[in-house]
N, C-alpha and C positions, 0 to 999 in steps of 0.2 A: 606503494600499492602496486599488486601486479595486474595490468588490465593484458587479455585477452584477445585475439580474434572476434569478431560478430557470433561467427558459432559455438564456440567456446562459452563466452559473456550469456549469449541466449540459455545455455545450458546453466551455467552459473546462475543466476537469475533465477530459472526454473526450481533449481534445489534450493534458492533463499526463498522461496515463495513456497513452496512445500513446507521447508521448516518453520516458517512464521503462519500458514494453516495451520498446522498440528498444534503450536503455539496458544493460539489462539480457541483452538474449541477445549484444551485441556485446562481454558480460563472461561468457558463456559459461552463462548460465542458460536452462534449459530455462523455457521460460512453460508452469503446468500450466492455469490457466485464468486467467479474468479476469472481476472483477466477480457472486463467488461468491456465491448468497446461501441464507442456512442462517434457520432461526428465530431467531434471536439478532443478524444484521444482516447486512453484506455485507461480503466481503473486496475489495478494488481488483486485487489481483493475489496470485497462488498460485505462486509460479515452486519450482524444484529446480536445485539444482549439488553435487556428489555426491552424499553422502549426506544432504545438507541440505537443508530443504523450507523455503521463507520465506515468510512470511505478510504481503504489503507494504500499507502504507496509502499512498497516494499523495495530496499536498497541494497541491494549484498556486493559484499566486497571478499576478497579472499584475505588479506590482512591490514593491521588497525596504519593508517595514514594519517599525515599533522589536521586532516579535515575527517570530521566524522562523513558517516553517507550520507544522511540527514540536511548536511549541508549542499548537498547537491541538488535537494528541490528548493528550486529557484521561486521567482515569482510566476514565470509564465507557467512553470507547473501546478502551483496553486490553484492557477486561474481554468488551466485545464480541467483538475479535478474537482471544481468548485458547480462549471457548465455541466462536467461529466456529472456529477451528483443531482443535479435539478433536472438532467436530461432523467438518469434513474428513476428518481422519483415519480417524474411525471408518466412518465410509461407504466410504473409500478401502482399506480394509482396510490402514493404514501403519503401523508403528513404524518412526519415523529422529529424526533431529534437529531439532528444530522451530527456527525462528528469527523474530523480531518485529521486522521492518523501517521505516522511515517514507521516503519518498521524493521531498524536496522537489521541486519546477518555480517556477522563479523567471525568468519572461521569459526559459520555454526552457534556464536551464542550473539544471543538477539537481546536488545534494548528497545522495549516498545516505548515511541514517543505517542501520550495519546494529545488528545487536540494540538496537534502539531503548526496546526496554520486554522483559520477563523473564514467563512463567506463573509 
């Protein structure tokens, strides 16, 4: 796997996040924001499709390594995006279905894991 500089990676990042947007509304998802950040961390993408709200992490890597990206959210990321989610919510004034995403980018072609991890 080729990791990058911090500015580089940020940028890298940015175009797997662009390409798992576009991704995802051409699968019929509302995008509600992107790159949420609450006290507890940042969500990468917020999207809705009916009554489901998903909470995406988004992982890009430039080429495929013996670990998928996937495997890089840990538990404390979970736990992150779990707070980040009920933080959303409750500002959002929602109750729907919440759902925990990961959203590889691998040299551009994307594996969406959905309910990737459970509150």
């Amino acid at each position: 796997m080729k990791i990058f500089g911090s500015k580089k990676n940020g940028r890298l990042g940015a175009k797997g996040e662009n390409l798992a947007v576009k991704y995802l509304k051409r699968r019929g998802y509302k995008i509600l924001t992107r790159n949420y950040v609450t006290p507890f961390g940042e969500v990468d993408v917020i999207a809705e499709k009916g009554d489901c709200v998903v909470f995406a992490e988004v992982k890009t890597r430039t080429e495929a390594d013996d670990i998928m990206p996937s495997q890089s959210v840990g538990a404390e990321k979970r736990r992150k995006y779990i707070l980040c989610a009920k933080y959303w919510l409750a500002h959002a004034g929602r109750e729907c279905i919440v759902r925990f995403d990961v959203i590889e980018v691998v040299n551009k072609n994307i594996n969406h894991i959905e309910n990737a991890f459970t509150a």
